[in-house]
N, CA, C and O of each residue as an XYZ file, in Angstrom:
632
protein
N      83.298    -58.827     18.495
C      82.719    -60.107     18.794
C      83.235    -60.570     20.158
O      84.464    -60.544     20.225
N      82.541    -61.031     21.378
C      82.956    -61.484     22.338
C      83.313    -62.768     22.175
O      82.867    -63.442     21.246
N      84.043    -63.169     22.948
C      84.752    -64.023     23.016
C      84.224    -65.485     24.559
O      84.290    -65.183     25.751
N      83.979    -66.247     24.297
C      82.857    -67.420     24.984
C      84.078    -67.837     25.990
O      85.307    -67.812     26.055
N      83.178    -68.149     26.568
C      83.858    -68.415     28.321
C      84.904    -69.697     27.900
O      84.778    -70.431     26.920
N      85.641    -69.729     28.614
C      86.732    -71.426     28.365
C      86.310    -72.003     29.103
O      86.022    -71.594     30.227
N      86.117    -73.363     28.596
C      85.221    -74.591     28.832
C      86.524    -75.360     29.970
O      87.740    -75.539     29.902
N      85.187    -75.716     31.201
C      85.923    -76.573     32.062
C      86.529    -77.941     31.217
O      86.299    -78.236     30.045
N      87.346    -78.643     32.166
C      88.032    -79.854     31.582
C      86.744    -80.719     31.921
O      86.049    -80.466     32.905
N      86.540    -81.499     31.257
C      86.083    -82.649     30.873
C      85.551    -83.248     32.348
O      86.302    -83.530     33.282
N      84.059    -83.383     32.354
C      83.828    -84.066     33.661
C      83.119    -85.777     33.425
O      82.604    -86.294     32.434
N      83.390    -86.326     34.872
C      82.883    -87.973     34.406
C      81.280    -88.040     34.061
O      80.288    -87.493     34.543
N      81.477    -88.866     33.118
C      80.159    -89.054     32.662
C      79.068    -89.534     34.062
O      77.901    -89.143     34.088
N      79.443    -90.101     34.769
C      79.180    -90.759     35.919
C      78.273    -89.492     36.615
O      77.072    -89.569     36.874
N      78.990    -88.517     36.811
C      78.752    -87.080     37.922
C      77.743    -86.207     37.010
O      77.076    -85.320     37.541
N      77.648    -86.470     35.667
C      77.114    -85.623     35.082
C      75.293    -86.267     35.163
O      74.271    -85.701     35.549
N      75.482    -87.403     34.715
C      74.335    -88.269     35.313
C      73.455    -88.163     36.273
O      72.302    -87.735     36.330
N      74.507    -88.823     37.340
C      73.572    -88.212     38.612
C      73.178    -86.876     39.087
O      72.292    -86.618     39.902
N      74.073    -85.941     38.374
C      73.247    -84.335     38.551
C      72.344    -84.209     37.703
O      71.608    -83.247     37.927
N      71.974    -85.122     36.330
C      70.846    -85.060     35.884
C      69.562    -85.576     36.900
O      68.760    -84.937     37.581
N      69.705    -86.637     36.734
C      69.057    -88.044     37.840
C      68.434    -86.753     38.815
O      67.375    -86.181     38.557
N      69.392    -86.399     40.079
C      69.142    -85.222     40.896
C      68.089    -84.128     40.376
O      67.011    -83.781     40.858
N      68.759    -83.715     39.251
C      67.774    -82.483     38.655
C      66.278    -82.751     38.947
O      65.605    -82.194     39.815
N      65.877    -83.693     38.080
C      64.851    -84.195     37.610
C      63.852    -84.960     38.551
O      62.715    -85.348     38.282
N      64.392    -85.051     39.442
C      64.068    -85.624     40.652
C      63.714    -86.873     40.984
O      62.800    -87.176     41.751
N      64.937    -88.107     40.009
C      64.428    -89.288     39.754
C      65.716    -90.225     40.472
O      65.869    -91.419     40.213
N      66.530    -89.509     41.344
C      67.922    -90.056     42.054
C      66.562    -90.609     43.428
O      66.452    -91.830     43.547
N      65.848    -89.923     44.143
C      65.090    -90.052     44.857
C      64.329    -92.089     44.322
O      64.319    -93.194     44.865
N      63.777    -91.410     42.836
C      63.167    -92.769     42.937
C      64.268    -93.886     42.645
O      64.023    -94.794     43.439
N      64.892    -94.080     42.201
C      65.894    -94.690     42.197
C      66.036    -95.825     43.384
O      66.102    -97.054     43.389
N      66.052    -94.717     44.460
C      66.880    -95.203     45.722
C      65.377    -95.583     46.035
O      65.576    -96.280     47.030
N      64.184    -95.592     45.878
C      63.030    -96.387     46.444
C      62.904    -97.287     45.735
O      61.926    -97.955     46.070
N      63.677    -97.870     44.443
C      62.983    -98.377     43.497
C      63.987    -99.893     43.825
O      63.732   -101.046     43.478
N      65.286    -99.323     44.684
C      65.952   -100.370     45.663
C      65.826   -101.319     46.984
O      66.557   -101.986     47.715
N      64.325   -100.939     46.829
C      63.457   -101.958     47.865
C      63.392   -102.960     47.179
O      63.710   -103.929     47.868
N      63.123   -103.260     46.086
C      62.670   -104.553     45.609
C      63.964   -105.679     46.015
O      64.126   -106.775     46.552
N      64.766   -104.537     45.331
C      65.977   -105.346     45.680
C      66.930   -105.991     46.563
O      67.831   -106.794     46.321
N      66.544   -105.482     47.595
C      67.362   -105.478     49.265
C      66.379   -105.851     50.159
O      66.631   -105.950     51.360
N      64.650   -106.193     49.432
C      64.083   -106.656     50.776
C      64.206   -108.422     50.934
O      63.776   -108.857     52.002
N      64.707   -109.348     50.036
C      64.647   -110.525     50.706
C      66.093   -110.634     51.304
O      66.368   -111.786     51.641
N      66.973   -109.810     51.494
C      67.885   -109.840     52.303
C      67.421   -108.628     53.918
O      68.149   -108.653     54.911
N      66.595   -108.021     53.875
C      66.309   -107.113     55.298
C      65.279   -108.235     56.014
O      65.205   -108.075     57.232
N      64.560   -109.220     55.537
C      63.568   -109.361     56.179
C      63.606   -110.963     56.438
O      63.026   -111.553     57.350
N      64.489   -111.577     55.343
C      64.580   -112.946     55.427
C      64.160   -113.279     54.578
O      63.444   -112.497     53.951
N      64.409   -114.849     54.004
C      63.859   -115.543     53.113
C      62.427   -116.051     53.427
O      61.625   -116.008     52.494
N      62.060   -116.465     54.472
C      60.724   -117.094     55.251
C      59.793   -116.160     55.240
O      58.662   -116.418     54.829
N      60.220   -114.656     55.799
C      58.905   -113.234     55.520
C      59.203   -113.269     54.042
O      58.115   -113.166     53.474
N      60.240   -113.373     53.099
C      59.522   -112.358     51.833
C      59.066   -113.419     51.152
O      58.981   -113.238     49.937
N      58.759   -114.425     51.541
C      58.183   -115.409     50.552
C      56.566   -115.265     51.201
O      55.674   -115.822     50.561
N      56.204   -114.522     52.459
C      55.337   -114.426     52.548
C      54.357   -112.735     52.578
O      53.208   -112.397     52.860
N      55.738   -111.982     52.064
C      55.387   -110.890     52.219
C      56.574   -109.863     51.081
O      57.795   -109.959     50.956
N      55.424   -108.777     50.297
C      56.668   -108.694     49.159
C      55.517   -106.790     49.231
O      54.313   -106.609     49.413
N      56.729   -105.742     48.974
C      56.342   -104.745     48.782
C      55.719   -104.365     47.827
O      56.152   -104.946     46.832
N      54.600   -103.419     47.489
C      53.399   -103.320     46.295
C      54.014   -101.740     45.771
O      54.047   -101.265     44.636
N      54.418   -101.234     46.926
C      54.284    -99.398     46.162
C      55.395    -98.690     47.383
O      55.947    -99.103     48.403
N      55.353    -97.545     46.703
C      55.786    -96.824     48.183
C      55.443    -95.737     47.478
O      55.297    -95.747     46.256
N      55.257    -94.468     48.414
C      54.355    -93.198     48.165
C      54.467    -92.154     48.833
O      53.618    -92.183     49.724
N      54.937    -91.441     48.865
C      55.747    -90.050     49.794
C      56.148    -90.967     50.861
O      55.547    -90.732     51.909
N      56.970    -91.930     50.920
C      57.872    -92.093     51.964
C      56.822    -93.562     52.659
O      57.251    -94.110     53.674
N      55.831    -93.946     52.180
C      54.770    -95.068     52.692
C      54.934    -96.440     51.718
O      54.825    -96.622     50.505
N      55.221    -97.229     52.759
C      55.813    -98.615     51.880
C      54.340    -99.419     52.520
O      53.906    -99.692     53.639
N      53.820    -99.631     50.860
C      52.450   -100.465     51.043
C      53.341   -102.063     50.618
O      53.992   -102.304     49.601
N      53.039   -103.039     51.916
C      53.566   -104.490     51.365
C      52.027   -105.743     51.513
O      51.065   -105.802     52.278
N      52.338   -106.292     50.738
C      51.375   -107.336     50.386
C      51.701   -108.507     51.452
O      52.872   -108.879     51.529
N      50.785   -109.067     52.225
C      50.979   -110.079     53.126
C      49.783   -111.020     52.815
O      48.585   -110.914     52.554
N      51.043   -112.338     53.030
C      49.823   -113.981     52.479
C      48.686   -114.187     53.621
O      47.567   -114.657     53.415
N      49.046   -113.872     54.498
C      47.818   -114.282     55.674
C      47.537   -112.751     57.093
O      48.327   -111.903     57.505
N      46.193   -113.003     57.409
C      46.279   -112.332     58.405
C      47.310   -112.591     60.069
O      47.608   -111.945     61.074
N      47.563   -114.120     59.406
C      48.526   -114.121     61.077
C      49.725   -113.670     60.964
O      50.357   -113.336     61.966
N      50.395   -113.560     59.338
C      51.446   -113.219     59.406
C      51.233   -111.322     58.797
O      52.083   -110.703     58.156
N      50.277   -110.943     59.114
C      50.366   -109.859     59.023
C      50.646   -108.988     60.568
O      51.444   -108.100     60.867
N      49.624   -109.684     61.313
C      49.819   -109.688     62.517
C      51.222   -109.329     63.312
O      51.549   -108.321     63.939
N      52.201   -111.062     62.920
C      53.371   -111.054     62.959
C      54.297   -109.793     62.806
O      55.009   -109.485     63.762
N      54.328   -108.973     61.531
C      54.538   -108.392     61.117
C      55.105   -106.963     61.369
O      56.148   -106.330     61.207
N      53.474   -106.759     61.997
C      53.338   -105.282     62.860
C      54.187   -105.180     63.734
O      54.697   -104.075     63.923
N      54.688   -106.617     64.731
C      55.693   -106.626     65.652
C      56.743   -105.672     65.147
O      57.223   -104.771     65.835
N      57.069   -105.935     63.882
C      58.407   -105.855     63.412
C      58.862   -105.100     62.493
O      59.887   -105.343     61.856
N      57.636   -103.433     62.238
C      57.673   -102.819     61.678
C      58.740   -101.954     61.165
O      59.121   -101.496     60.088
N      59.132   -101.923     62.703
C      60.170   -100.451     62.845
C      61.168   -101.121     63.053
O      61.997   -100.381     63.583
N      61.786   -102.714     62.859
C      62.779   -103.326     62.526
C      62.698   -103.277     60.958
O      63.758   -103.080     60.364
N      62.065   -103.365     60.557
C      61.922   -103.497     58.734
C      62.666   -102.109     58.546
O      63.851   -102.001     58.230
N      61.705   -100.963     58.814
C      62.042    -99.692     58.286
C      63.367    -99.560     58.623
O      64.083    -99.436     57.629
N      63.846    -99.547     59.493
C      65.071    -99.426     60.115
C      65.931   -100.098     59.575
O      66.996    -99.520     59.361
N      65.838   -101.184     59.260
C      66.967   -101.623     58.232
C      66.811   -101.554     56.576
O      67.660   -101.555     55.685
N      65.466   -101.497     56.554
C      65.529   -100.747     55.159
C      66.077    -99.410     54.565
O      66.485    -99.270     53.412
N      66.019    -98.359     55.627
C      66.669    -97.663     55.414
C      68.020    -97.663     55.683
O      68.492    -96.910     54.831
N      68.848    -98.044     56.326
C      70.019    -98.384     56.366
C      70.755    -98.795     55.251
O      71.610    -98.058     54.759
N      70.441   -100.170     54.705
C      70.624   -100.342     53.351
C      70.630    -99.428     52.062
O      71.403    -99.524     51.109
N      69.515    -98.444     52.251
C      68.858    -97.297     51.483
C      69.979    -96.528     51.230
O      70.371    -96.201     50.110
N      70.560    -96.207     52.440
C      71.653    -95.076     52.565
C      70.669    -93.778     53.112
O      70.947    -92.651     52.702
N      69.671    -93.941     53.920
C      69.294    -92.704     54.299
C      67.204    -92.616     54.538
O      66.566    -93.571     54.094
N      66.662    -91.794     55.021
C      65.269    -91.780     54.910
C      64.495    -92.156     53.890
O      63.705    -91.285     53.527
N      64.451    -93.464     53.138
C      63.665    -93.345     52.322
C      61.976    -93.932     52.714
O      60.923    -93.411     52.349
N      62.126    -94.946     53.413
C      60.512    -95.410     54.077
C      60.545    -94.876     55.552
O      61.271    -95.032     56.534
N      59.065    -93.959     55.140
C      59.117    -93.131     56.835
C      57.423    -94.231     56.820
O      56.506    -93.431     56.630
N      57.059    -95.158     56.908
C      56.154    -96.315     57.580
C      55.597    -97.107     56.346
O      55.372    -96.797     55.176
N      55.471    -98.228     57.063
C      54.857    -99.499     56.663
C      53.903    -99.826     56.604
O      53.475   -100.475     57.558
N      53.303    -99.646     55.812
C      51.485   -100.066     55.550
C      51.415   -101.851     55.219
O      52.129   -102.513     54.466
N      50.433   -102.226     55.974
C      50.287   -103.964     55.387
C      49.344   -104.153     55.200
O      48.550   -103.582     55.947
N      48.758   -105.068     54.097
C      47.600   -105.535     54.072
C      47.777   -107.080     52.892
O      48.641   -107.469     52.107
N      46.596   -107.515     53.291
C      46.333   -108.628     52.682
C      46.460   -108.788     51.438
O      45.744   -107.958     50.877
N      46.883   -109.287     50.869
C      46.852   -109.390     49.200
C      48.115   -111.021     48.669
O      49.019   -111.509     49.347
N      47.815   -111.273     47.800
C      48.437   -112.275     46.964
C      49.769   -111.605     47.174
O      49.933   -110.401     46.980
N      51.045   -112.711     47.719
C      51.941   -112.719     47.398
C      52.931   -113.486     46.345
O      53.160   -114.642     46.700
N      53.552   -113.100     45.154
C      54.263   -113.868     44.145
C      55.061   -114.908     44.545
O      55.907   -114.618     45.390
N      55.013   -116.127     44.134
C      56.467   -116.913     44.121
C      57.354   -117.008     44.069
O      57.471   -117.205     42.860
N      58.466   -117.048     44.521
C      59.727   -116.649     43.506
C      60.271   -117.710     43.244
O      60.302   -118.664     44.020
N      60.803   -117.687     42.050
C      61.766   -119.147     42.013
C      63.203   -119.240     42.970
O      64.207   -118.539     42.840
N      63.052   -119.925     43.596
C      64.194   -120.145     43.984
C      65.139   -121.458     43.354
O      64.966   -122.675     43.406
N      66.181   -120.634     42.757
C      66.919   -121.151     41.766
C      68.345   -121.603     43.010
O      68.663   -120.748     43.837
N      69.166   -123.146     42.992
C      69.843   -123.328     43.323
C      70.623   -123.712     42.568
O      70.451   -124.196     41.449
N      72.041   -123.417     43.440
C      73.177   -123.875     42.545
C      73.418   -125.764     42.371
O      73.989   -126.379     41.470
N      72.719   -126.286     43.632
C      72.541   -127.831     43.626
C      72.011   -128.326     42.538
O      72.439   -129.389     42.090
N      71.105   -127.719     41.994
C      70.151   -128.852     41.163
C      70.639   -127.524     39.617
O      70.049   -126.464     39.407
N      71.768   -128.052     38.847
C      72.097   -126.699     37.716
C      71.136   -127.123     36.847
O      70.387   -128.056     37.138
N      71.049   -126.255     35.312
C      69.721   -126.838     34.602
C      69.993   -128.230     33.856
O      71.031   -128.796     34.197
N      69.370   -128.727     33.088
C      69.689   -129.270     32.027
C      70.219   -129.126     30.770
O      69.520   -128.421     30.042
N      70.987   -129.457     30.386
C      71.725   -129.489     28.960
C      71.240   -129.740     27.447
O      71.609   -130.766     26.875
N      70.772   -129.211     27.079
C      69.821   -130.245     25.630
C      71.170   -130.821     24.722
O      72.030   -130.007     24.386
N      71.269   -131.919     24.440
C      72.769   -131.794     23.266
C      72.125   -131.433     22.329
O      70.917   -131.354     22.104
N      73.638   -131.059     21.397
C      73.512   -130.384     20.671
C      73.162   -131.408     19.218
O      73.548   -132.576     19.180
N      72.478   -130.842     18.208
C      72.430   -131.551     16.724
C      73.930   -131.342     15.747
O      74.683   -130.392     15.533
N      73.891   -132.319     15.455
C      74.877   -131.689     14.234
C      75.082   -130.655     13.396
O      76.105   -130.186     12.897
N      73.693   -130.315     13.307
C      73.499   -129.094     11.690
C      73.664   -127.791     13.032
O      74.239   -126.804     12.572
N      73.279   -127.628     14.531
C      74.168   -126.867     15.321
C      75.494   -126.733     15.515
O      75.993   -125.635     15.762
N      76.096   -127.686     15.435
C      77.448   -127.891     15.722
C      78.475   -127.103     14.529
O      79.521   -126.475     14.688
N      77.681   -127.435     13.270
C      78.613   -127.023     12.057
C      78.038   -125.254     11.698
O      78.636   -124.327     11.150
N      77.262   -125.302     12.025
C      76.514   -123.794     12.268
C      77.453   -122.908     13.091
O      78.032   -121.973     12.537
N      77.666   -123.227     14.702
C      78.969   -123.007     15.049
C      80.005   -122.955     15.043
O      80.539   -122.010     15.623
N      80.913   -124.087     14.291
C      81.936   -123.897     13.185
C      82.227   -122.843     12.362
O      83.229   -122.130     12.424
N      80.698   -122.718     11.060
C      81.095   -122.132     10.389
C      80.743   -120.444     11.009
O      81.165   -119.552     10.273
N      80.267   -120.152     11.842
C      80.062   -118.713     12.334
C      81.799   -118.099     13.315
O      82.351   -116.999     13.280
N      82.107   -119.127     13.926
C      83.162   -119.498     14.212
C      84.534   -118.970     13.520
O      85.272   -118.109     13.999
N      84.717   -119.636     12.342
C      85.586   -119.675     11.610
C      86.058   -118.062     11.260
O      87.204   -117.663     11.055
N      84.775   -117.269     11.261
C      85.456   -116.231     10.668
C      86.437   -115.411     11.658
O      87.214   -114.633     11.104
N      86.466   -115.475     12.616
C      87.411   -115.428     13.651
C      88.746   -115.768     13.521
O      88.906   -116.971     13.309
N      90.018   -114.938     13.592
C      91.188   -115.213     13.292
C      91.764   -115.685     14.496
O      92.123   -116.855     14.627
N      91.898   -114.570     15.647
C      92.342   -115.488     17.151
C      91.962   -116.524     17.269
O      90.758   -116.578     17.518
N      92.735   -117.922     17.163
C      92.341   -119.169     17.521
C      92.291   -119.456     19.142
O      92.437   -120.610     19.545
N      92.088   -118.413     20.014
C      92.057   -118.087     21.484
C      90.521   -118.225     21.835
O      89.757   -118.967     22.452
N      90.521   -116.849     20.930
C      88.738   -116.086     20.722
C      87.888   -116.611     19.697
O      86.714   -116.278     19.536
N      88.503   -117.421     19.029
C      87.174   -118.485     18.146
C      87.162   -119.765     19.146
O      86.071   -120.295     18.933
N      87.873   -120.541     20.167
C      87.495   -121.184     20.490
C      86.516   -121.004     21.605
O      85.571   -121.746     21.871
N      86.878   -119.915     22.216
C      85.694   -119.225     23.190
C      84.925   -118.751     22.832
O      84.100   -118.499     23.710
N      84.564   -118.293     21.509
C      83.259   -117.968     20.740
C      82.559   -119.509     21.191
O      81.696   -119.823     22.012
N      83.263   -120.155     20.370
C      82.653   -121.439     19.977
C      82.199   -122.167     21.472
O      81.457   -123.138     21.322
N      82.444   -121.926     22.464
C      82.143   -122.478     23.776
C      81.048   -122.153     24.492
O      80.308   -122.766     25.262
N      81.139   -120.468     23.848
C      80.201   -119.654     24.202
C      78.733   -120.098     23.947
O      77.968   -120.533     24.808
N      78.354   -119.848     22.089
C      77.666   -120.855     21.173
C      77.273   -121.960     22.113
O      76.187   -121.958     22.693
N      78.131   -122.858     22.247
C      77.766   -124.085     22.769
C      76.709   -124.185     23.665
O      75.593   -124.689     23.536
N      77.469   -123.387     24.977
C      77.098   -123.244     26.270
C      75.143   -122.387     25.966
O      74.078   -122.425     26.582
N      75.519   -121.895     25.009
C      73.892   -120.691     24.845
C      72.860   -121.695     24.289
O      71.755   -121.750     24.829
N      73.049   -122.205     23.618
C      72.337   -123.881     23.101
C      71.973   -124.699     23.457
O      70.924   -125.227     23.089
N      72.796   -125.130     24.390
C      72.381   -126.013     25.076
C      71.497   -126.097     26.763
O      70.991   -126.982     27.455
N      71.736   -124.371     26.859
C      70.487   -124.307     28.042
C      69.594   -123.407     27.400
O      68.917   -122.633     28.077
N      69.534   -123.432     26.284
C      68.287   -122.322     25.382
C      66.902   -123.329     25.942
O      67.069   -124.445     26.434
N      65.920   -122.860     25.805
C      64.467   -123.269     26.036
C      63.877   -123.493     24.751
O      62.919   -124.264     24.822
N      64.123   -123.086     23.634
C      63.609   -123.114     22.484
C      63.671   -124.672     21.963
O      63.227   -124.970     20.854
């Protein structure tokens, strides 16, 4: 009976991942799929409220623009976009910028000035929290349960 090869030591789950990711050929989309994320910091708050990316496609970033003047605008500033988009990227991922007209989304812009509202809480909540609470022995970690509770309640939407 042969005898099976000895198994390397233990590698990070981390490395094993991304050589999957790699394999499969989805580390690539990944890193395009990080446009969404890094373009209202490459382009400004003022362009991406008027301009927000739709696709990208062997290396072609199709973006949606609110008007023809600011599409216009735009073109100026193509190969400033790409250029710092890829930078951010870590490498070639948009080789050009396609624009065209189309509906751009809103975004909320959420500030820390105006925080939400609070609903108070009811009583038959309060003792609800208590008693979920209670079963908790750390009187550390039941009171931060219980804060927790609180805090989730009182900016719930429901």
């Amino acid at each position: 009976m042969a005898k099976r090869p000895r198994m390397p030591f233990p590698r990070p789950l981390s490395g094993l991942i991304q050589e999957s990711l790699h394999g499969l050929g989805l580390a690539e989309r990944l890193r395009e799929a990080e446009i969404w994320r890094v373009w209202p910091d490459v382009v400004g708050e003022t362009v991406a409220a008027r301009a927000q990316p739709l696709r990208i496609i062997n290396g072609t970033l199709t973006v949606a623009v609110s008007s023809a003047p600011w599409i216009q605008e735009l073109r100026f500033m193509t190969g400033m976009i790409k250029d710092k988009l890829n930078n951010n990227l870590g490498g070639e991922v948009v080789s050009e910028i396609l624009l065209k007209a189309g509906k751009v989304q809103k975004t909320d812009n959420y500030t820390d000035t105006d925080p939400p509202q609070k609903k108070p809480l009811t009583a038959e909540q309060l003792a609800w929290i208590d008693e979920q609470a209670s079963a908790i022995t750390d009187p550390e970690a039941r009171e931060a349960f219980a804060d927790l509770m609180k805090a989730s309640l009182e900016h719930s939407r429901l």
